[in-house]
N, CA and C of each residue as an Amber inpcrd file, in Angstrom:
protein
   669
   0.8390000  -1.2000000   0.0000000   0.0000000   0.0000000   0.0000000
   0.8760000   1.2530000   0.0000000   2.3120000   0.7460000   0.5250000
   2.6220000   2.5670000   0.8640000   3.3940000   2.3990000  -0.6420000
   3.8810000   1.3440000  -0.8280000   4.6580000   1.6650000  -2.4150000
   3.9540000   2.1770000  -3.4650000   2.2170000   2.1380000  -3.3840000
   1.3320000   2.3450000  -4.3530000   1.2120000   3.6820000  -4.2780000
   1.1880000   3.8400000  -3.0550000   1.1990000   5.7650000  -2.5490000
   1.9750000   6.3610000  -2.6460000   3.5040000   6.2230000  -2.7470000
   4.6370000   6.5670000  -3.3350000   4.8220000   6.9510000  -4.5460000
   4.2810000   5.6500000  -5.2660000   3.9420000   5.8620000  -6.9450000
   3.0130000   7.2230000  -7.1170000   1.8010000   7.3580000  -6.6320000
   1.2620000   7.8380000  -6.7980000   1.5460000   9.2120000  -6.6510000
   2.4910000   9.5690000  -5.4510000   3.0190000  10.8930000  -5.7480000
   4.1000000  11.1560000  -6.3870000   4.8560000  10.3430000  -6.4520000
   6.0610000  10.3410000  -7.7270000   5.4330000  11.1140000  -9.2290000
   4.2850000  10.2550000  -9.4940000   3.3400000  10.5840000 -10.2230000
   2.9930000  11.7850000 -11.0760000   2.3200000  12.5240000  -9.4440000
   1.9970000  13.9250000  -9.4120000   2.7620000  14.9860000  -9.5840000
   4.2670000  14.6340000  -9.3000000   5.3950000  15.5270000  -9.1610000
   5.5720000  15.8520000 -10.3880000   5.8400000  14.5740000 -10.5770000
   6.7100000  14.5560000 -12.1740000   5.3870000  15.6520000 -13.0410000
   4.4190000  15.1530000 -13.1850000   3.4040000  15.9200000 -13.6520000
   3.1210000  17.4600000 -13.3320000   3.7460000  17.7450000 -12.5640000
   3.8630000  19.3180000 -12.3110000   4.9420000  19.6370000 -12.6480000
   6.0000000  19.3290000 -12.3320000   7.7840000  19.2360000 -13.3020000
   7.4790000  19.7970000 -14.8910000   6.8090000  19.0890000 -15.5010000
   6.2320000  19.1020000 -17.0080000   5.4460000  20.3290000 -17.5330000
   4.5290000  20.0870000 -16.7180000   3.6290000  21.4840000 -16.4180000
   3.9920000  22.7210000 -16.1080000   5.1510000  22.9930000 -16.0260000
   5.2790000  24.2320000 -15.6570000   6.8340000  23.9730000 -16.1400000
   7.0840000  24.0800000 -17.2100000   8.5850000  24.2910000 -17.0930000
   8.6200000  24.8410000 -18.4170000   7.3130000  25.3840000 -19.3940000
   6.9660000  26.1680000 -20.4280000   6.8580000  27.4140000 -20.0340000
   8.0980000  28.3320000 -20.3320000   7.7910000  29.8240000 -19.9030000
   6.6220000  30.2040000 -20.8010000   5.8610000  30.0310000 -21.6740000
   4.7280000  30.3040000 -22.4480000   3.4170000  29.8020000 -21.1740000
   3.3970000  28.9720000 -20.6810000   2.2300000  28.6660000 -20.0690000
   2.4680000  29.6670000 -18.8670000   3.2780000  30.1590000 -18.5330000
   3.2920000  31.0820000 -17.5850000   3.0770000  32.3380000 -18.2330000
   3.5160000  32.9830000 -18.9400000   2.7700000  34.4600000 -19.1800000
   1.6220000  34.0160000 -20.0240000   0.7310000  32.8550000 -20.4920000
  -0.1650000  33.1150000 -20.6400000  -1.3310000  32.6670000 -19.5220000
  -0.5380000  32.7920000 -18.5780000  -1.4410000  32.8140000 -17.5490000
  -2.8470000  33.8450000 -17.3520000  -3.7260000  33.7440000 -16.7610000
  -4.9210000  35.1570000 -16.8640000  -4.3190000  35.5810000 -15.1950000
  -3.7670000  34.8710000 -14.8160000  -3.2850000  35.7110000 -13.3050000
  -2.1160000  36.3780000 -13.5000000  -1.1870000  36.3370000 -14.3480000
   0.0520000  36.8540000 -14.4750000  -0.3530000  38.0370000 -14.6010000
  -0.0520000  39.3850000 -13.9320000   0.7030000  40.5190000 -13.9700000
   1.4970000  40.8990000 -14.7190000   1.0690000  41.9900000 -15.9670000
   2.0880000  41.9530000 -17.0330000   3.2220000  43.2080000 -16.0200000
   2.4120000  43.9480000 -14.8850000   3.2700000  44.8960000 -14.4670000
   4.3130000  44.3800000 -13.6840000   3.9850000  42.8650000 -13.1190000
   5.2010000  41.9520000 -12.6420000   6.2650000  41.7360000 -13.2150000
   6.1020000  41.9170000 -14.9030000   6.9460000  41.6990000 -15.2690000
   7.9870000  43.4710000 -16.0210000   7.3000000  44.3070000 -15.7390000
   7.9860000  45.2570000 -16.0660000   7.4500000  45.9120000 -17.4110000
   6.6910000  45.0230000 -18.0540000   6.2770000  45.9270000 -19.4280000
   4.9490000  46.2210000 -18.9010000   5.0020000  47.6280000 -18.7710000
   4.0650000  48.4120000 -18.8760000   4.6970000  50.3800000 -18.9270000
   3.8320000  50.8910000 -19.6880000   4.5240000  52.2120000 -20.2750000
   4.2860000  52.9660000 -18.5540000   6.1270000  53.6190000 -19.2510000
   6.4190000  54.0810000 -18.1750000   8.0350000  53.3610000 -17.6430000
   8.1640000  52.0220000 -17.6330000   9.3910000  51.2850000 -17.0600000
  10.1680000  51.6940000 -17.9490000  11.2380000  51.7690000 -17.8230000
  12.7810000  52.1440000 -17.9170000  13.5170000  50.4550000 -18.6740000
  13.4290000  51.3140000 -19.8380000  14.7670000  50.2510000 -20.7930000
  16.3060000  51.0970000 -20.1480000  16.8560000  49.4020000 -20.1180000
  18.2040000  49.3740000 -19.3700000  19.1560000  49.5690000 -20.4910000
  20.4010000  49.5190000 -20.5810000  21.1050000  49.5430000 -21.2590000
  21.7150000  48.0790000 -21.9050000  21.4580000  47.3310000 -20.4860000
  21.6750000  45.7690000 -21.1870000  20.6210000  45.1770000 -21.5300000
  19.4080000  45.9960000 -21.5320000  18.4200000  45.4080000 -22.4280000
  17.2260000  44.9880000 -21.8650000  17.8190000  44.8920000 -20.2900000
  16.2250000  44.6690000 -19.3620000  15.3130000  45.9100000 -19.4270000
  14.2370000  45.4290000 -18.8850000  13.3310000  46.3430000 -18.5040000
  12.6740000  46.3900000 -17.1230000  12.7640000  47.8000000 -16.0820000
  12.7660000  47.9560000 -14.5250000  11.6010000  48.8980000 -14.6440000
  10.7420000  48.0160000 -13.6850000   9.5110000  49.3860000 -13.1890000
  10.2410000  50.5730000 -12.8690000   9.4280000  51.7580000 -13.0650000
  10.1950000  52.8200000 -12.4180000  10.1890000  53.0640000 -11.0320000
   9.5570000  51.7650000 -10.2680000   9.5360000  52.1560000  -8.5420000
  11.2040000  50.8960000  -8.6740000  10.8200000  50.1670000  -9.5350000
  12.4370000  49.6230000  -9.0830000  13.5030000  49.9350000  -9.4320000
  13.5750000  50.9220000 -10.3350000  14.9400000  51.6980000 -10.7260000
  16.1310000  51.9010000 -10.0230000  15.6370000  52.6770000  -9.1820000
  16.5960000  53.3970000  -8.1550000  17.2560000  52.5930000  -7.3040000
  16.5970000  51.1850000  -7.4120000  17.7790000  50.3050000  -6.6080000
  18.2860000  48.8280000  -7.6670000  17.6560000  49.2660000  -8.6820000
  18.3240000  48.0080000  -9.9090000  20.1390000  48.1300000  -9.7920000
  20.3300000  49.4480000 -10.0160000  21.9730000  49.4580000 -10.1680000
  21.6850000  49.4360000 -11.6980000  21.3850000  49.2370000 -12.4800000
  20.9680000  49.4090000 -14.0820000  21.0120000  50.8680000 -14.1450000
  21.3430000  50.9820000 -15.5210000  21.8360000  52.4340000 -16.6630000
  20.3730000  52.3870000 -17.6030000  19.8210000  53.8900000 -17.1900000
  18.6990000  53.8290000 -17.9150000  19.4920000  53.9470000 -19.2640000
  18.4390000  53.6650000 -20.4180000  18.4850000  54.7890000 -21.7030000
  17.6570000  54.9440000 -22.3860000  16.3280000  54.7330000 -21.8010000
  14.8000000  55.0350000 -22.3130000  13.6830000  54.7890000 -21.6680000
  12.5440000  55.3250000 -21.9130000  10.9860000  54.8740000 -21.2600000
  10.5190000  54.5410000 -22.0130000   9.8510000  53.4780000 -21.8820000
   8.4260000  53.0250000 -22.3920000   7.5530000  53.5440000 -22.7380000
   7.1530000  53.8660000 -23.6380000   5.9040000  54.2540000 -24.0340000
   4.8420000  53.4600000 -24.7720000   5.1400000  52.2330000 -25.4260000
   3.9120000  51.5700000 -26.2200000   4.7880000  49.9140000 -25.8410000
   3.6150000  48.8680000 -25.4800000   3.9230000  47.9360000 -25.2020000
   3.0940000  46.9480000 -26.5940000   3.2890000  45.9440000 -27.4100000
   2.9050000  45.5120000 -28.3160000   1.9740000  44.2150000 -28.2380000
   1.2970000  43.3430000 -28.9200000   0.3440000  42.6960000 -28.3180000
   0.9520000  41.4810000 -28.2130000   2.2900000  41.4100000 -28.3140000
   3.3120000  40.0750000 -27.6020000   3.2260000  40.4290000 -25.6910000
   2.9630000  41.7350000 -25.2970000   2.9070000  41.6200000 -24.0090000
   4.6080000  41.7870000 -23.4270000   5.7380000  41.6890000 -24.1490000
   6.7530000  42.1970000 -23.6580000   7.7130000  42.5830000 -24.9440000
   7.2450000  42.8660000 -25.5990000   8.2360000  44.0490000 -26.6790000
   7.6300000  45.4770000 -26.8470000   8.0530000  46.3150000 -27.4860000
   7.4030000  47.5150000 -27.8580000   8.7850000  48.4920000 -28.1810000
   8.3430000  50.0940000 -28.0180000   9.1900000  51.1370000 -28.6070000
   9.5180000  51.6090000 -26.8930000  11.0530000  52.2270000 -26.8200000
  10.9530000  53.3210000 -26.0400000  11.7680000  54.4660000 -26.6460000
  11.2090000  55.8000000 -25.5600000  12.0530000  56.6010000 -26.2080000
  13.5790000  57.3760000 -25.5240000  14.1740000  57.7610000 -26.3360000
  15.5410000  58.3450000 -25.5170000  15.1910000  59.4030000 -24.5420000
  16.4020000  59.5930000 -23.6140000  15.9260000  60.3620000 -22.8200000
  16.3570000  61.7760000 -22.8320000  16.5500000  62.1660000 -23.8520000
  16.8600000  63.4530000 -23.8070000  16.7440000  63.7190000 -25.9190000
  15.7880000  64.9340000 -26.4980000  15.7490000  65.2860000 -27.9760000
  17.3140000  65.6090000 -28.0180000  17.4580000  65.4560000 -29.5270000
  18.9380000  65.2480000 -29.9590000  19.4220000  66.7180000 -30.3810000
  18.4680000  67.3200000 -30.6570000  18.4570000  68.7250000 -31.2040000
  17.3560000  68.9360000 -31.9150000  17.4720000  70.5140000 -32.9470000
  16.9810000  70.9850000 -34.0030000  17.4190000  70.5240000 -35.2690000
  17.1160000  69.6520000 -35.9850000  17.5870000  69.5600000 -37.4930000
  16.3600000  69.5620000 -38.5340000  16.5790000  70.1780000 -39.8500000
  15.9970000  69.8630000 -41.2100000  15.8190000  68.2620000 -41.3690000
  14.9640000  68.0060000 -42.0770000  14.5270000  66.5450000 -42.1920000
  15.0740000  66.4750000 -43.4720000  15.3940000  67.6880000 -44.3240000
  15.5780000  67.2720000 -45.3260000  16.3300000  68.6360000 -45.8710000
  17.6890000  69.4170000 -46.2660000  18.1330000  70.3000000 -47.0010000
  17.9280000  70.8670000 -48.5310000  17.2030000  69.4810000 -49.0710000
  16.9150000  69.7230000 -50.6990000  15.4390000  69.2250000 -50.6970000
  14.6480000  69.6830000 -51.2770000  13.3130000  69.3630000 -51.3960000
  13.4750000  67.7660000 -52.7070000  13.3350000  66.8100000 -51.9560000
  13.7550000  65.5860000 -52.5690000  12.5710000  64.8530000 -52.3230000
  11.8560000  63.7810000 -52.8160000  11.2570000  62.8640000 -52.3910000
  12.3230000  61.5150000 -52.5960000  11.9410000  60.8130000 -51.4920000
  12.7910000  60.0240000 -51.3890000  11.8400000  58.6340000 -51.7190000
  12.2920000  57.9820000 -52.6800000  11.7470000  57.2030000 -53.7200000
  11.0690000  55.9580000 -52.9100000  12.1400000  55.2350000 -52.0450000
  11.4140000  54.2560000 -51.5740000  10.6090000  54.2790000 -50.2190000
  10.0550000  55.4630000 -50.3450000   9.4420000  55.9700000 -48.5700000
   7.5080000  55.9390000 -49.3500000   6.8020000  55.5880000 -48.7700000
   5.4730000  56.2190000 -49.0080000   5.1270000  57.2140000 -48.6900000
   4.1980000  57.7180000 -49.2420000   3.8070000  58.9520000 -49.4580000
   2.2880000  59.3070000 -48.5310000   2.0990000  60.2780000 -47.7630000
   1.1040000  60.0610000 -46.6940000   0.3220000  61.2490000 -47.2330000
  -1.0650000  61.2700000 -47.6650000  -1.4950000  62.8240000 -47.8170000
  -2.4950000  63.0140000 -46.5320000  -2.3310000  62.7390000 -45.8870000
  -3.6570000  62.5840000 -44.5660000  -3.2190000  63.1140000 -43.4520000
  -3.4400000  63.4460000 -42.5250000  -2.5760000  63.2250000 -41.1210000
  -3.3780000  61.8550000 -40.3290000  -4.5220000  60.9280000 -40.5990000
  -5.0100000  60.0400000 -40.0510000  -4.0380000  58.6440000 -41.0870000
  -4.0260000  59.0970000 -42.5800000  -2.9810000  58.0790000 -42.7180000
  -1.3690000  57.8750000 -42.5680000  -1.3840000  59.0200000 -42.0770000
   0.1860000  59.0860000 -41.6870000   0.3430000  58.7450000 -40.2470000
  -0.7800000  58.5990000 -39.3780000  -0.8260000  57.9440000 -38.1350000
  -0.3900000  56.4400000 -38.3110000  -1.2310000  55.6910000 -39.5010000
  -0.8690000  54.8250000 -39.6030000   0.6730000  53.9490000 -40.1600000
   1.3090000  55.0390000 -40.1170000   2.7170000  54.6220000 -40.0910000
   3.5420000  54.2130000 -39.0670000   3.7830000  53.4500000 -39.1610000
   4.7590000  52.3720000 -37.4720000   6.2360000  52.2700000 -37.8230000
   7.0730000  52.0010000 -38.9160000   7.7170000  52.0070000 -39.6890000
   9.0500000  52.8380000 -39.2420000   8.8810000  53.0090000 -38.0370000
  10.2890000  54.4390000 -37.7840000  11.8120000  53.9910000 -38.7080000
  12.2740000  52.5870000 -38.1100000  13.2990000  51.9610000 -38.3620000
  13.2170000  52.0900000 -39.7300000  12.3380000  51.3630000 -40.6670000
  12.4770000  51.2080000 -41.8150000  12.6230000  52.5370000 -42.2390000
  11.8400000  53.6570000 -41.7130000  12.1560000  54.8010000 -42.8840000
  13.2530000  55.5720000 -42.3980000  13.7960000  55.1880000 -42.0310000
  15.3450000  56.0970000 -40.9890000  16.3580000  55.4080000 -42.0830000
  16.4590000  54.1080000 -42.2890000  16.8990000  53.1570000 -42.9150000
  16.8110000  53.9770000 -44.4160000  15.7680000  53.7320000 -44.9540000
  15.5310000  53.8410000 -46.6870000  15.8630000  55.9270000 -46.4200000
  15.7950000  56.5840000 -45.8080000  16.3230000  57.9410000 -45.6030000
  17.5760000  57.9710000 -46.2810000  18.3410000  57.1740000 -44.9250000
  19.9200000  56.8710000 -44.9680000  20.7840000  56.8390000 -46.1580000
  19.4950000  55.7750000 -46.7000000  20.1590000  55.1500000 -47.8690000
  20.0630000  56.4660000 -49.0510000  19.3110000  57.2640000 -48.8350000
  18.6440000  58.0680000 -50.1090000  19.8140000  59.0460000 -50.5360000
  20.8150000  59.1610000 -49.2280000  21.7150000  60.2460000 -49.5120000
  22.3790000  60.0800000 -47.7050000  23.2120000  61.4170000 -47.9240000
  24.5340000  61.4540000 -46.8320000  23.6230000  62.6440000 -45.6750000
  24.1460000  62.9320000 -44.5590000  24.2820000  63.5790000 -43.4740000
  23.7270000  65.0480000 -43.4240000  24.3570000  65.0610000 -44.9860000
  24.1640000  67.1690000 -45.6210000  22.8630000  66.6240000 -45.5620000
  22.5720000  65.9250000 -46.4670000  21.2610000  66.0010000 -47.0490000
  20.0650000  65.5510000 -46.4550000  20.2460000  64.7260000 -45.6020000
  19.2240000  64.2830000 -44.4980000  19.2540000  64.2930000 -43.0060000
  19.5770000  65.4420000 -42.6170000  20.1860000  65.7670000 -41.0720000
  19.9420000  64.6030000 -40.2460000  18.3130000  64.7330000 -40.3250000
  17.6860000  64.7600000 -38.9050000  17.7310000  63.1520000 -38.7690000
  17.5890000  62.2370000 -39.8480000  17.8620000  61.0830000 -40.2380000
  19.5350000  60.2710000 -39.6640000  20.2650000  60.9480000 -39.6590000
  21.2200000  60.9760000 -39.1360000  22.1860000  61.4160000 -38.2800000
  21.0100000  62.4500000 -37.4580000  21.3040000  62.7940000 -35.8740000
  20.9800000  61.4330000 -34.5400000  20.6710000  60.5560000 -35.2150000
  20.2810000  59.2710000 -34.7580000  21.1650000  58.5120000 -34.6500000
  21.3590000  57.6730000 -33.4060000  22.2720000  56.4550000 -33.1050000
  21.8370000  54.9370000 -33.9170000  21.8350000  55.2520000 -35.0080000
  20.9270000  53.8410000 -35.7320000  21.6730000  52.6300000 -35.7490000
  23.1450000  53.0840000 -35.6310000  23.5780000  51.5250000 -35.7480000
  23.6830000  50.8050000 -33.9850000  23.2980000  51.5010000 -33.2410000
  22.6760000  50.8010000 -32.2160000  21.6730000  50.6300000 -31.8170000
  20.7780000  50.9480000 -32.9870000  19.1250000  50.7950000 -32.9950000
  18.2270000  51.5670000 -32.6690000  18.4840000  53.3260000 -32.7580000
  17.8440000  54.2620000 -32.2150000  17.5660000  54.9670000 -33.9800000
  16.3720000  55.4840000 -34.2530000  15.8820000  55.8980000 -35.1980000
  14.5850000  56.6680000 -35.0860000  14.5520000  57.4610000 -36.0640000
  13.4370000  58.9340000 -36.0010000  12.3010000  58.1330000 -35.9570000
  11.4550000  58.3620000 -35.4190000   9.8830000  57.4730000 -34.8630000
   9.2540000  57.9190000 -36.4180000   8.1050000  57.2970000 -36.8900000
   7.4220000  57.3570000 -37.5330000   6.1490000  57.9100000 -37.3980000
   5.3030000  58.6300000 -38.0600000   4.1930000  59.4470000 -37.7880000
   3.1130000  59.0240000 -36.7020000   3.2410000  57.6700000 -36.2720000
   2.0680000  57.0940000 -35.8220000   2.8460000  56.6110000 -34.2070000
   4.5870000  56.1250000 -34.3030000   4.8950000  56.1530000 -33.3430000
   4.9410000  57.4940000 -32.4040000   5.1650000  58.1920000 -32.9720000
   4.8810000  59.4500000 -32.0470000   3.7930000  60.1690000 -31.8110000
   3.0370000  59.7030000 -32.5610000   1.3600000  60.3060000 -32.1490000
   1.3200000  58.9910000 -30.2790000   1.6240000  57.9980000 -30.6740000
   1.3030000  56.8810000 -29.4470000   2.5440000  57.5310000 -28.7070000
   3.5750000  58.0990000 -28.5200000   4.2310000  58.5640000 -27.4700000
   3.7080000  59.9750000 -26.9530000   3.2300000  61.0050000 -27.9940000
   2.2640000  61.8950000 -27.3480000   1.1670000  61.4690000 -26.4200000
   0.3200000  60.3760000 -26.8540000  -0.6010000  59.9620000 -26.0970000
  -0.3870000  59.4060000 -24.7120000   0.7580000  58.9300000 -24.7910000
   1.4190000  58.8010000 -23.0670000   1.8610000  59.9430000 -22.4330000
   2.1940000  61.2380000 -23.1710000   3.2470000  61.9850000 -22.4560000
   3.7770000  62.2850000 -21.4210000   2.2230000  62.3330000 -20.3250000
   2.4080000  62.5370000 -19.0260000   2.9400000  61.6180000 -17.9380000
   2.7100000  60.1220000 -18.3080000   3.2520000  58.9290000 -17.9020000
   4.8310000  59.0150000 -18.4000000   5.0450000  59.0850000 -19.3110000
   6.5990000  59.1420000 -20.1910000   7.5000000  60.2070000 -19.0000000
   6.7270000  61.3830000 -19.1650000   7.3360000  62.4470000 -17.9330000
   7.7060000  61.9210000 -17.0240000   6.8690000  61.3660000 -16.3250000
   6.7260000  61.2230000 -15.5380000   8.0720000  60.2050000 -14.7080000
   8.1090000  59.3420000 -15.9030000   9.0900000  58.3790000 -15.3430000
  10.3660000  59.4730000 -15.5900000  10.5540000  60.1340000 -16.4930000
  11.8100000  61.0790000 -16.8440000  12.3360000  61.8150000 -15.5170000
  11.2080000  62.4580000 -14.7050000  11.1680000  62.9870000 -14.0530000
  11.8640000  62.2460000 -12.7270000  11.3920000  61.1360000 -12.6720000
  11.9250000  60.2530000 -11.4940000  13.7700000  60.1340000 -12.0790000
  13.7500000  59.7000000 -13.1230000  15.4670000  59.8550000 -13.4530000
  16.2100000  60.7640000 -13.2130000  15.7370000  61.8190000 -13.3150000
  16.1130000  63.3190000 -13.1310000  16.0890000  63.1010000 -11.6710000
  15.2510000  62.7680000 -10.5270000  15.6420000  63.0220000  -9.3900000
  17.0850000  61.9230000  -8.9370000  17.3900000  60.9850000  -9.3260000
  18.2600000  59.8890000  -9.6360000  19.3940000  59.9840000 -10.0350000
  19.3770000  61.8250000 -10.3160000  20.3370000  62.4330000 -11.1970000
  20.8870000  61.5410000 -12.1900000  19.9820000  61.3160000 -13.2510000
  20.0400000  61.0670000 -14.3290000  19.8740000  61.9050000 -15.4020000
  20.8590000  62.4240000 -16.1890000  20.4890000  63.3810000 -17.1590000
  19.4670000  63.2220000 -18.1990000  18.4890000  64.0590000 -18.6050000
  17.0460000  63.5670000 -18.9410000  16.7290000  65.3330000 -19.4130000
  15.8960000  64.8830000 -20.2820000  14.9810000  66.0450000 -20.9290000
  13.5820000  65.7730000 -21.0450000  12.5150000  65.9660000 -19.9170000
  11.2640000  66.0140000 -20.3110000  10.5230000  66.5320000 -21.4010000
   9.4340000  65.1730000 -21.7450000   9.1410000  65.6290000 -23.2890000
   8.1540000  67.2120000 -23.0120000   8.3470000  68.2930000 -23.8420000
   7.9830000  69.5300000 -23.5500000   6.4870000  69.8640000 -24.3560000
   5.9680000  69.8570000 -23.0720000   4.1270000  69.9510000 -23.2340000
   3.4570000  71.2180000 -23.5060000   4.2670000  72.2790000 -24.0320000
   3.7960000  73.4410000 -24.3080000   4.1550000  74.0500000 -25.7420000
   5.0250000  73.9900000 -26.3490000   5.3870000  74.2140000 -27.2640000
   6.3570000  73.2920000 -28.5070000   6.1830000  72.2380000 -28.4520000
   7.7060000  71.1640000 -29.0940000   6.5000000  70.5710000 -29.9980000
   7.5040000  70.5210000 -31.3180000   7.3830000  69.7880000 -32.1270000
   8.4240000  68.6590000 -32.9910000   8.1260000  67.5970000 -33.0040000
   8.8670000  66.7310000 -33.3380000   9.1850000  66.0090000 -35.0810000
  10.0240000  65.9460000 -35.6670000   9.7940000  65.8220000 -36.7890000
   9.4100000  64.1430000 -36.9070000   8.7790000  63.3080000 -37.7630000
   8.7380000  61.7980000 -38.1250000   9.7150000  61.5190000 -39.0570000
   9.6250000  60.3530000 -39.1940000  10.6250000  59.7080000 -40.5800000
   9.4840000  59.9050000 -41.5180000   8.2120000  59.9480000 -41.5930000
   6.7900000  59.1410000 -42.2840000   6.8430000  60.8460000 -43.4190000
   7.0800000  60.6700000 -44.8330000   7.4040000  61.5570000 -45.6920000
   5.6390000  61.9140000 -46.4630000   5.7360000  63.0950000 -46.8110000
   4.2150000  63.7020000 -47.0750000   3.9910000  63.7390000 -48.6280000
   5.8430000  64.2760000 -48.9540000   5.7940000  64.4130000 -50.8400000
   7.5940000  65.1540000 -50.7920000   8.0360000  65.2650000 -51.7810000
   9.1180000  65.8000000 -52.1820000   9.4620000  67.2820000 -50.8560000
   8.5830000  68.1320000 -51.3580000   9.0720000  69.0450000 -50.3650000
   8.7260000  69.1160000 -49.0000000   8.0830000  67.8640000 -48.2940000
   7.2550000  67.9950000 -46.9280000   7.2790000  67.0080000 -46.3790000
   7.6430000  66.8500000 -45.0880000   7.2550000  65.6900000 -44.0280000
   6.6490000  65.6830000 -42.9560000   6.1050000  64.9280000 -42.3480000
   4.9150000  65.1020000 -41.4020000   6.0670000  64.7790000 -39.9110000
   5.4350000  66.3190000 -39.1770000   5.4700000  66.1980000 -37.5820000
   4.5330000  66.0290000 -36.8210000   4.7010000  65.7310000 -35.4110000
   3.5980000  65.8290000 -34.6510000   3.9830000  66.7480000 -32.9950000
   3.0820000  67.3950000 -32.9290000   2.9780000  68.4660000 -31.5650000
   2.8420000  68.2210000 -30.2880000   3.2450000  68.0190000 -29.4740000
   3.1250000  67.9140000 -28.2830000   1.4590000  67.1980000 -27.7190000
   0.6850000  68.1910000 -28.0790000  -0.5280000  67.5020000 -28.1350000
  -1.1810000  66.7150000 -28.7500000  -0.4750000  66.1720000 -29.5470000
  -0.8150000  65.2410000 -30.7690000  -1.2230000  65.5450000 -32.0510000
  -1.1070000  67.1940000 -32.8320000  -2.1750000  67.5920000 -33.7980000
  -0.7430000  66.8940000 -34.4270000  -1.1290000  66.7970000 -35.8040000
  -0.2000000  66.1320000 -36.8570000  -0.2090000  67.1470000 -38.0860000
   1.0670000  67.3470000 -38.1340000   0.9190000  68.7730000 -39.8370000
   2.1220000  68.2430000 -40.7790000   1.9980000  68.7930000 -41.7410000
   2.9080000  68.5740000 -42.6570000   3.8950000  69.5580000 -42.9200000
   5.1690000  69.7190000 -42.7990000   5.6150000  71.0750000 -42.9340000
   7.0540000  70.8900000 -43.6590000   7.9290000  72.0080000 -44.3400000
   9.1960000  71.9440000 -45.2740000  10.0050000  71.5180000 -44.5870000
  10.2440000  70.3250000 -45.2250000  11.9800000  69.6250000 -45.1420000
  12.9350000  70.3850000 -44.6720000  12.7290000  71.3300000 -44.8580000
  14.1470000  72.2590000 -44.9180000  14.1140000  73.0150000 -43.5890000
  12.9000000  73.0830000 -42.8330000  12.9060000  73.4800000 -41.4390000
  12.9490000  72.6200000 -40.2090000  13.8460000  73.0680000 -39.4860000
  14.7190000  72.7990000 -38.1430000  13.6870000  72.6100000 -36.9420000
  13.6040000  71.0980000 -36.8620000  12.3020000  70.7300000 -35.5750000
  13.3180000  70.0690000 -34.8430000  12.6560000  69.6310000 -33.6760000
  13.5090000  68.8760000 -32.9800000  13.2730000  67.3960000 -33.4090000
  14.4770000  66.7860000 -32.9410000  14.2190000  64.8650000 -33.0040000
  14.5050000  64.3280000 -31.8670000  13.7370000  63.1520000 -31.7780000
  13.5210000  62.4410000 -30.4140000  13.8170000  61.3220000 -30.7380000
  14.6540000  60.3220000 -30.8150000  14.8730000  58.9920000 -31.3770000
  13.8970000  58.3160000 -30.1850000  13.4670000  56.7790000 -30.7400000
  12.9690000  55.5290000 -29.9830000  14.0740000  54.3170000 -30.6670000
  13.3360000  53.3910000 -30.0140000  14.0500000  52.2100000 -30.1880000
  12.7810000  51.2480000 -29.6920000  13.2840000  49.8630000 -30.4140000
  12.8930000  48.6660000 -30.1900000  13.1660000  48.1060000 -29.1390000
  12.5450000  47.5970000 -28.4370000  12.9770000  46.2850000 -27.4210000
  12.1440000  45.4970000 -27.6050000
């Protein structure tokens, strides 16, 4: 009898061993806490690539170099953004359309552009530094690139959360530039026509305005 009962929990063990040793069956848990795990806008991309609530920052010992702002429907990837605009640059010095970029005449279809990387990328390629500043005020070969019309409409829509965590870095004395809620406009990668590319405002309105004028840029990145 007791060897049968032995078996029987040998059994059970092993059967939970199995059961749980799929990191997939665990975040698709309905009890899992996605904020347990740190993705939620607002946490702090590390430099080695983790991601720290912003109440756990201050004692990670981790190097920020971005916030969160959009989490994706994998539940732990998305965009963040740098923590400080790179400057004022032209998006563009010559009124050029740049051949392999689409063309947005809307500001609702230029929302729908996600694309930052790719059009930072096909920019790059279109010409040199003179000719595409703002395209190449960007750290791209470590994966930082001008957001796209629609990524930065979704980082406007956080702003105050985004601050917010900035703000905590800044007390952390972390050097940081809060995104500026009164007057800033940001240029996109997401191109309108030869002489025009679409920015977006602090408050989210979306316009189209000349290449050749000096907005600020805010790189994001992937994680």
């Amino acid at each position: 009898m007791i060897t049968k009962n032995l078996k029987i929990v040998a059994f059970l063990l092993v059967g939970l061993l199995f059961s749980s040793c799929n990191p997939e069956d665990h975040f698709n848990n309905d009890n899992n806490n996605p904020e347990e795990n740190n993705y939620v806008v607002g946490s702090i991309l590390c430099t080695d690539g983790s991601v720290v609530s912003v109440n756990q920052w201050p004692e990670s010992g981790k190097t920020a170099q971005g916030v969160v702002f959009y989490i994706d429907g994998t539940g732990i990837h998305g965009w963040a953004v740098g923590l400080k605009d790179l400057g004022d640059y032209a998006w563009s010095t010559n009124n050029v359309n740049v051949g392999t970029l689409s063309d947005y005449s809307s500001a609702d279809d230029a929302s729908t552009d996600m694309d930052g990387y790719g059009n930072t990328q096909k920019i790059r390629n279109a010409g040199t530094s003179s000719k595409f500043p703002a395209a190449y005020c960007v750290n791209f070969s470590n994966g930082w690139y001008m957001p796209a019309c629609g990524q930065l409409y979704e980082l406007v829509n956080n702003i105050t959360t985004v601050n917010s965590s900035l703000s905590t870095l800044s007390e952390s004395g972390v050097s940081v530039r809060t995104l500026n809620t009164t007057s800033a406009c940001w240029w996109s990668s997401t191109e309108f026509g030869s002489s025009k590319a679409w920015f977006v405002k602090y408050n989210g309105l979306r316009y189209n305005g000349l290449k050749s004028v000096d907005l600020t840029v805010r790189a994001v990145c992937d994680f």
